[in-house]
C-alpha positions, -999 to 999 in steps of 0.1 A, spaced: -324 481 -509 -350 459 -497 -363 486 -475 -369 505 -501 -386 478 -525 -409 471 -495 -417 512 -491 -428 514 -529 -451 482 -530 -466 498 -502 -468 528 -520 -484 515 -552 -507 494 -530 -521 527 -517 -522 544 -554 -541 516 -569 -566 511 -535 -569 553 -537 -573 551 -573 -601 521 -576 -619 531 -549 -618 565 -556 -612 595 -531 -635 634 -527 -615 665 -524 -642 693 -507 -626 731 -507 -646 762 -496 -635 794 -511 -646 825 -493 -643 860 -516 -626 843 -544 -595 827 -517 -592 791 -508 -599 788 -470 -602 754 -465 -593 722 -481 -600 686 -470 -598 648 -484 -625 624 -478 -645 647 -456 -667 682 -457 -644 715 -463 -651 734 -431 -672 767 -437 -665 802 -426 -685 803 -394 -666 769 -386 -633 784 -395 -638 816 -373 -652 795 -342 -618 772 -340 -592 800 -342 -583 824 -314 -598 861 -308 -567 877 -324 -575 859 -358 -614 863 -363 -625 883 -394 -646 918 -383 -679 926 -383 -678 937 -413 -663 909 -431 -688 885 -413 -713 905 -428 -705 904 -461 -697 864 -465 -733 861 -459 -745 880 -485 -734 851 -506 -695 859 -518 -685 821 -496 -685 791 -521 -683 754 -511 -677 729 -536 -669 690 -534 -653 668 -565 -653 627 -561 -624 614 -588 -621 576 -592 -606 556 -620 -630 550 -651 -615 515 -658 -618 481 -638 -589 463 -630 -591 430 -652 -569 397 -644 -560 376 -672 -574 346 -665 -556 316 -649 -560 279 -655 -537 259 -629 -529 222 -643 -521 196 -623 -487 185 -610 -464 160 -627 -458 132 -598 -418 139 -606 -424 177 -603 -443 172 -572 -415 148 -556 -386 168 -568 -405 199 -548 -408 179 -517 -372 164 -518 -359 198 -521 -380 217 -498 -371 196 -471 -335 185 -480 -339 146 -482 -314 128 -498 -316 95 -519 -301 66 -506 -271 57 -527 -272 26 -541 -232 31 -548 -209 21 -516 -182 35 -534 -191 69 -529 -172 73 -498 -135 65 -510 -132 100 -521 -124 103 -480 -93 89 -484 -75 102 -513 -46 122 -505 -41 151 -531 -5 156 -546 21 178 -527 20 210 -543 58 219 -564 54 252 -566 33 282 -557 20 292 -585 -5 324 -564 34 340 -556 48 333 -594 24 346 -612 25 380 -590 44 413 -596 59 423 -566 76 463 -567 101 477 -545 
């Protein structure tokens, strides 16, 4: 459970940081088909394309021919949130000195000094001898 917890306040961490700062999707369509597509950086063009795959893959002559006439199509789109994040301001008033010291006492486990020696007898009281077992009497047992 906690594992997850920690996963989503990492998660919304990045949405808000994404979504303040903003982010730029580029694509480059090339006759009218998505070919590339690419977050925070340049969409690669056709020639760029055709350059990084093998021999097997590269578009003909003829193809090459007609993207530059002018049918390729690059185009780049920066979305960021319109709004600022505002706090709600915070005025922080001082500690009360028995806040303060009940803070302290409890963060590192002092103890008061009783002023009460009788506190101790407790360590000698016997308890009474148990008559019956009441755990076994009150239960059902079936055979």
């Amino acid at each position: 459970m906690t594992l997850l917890k920690k996963s989503l306040h990492i998660i919304l961490a990045f949405l808000l940081l994404t979504s303040t700062s903003g982010f730029s999707i580029s694509t480059h369509f090339c006759q009218s088909q998505l070919q590339d597509l690419q977050f925070f950086c340049q969409a690669k063009t056709c020639g760029e394309l055709q350059a990084e795959k093998e021999s097997c893959h590269k578009v003909a002559d003829e193809n090459i021919k007609s993207c530059k006439k002018g049918c390729c199509e690059s185009k780049s789109d920066f979305y960021q949130l319109d709004l600022d994040q505002q706090t709600a301001p915070t005025t922080f008033k001082p500690l009360n000195i028995k806040v303060l010291t009940a803070i302290l006492f409890t963060l590192f486990n002092i103890e008061l000094p009783s002023a009460d020696k009788k506190s101790t007898d407790y360590f000698n009281y016997k308890p009474p001898l148990i008559v019956c077992d009441y755990t076994a009497e009150l239960q059902a047992f079936l055979i």
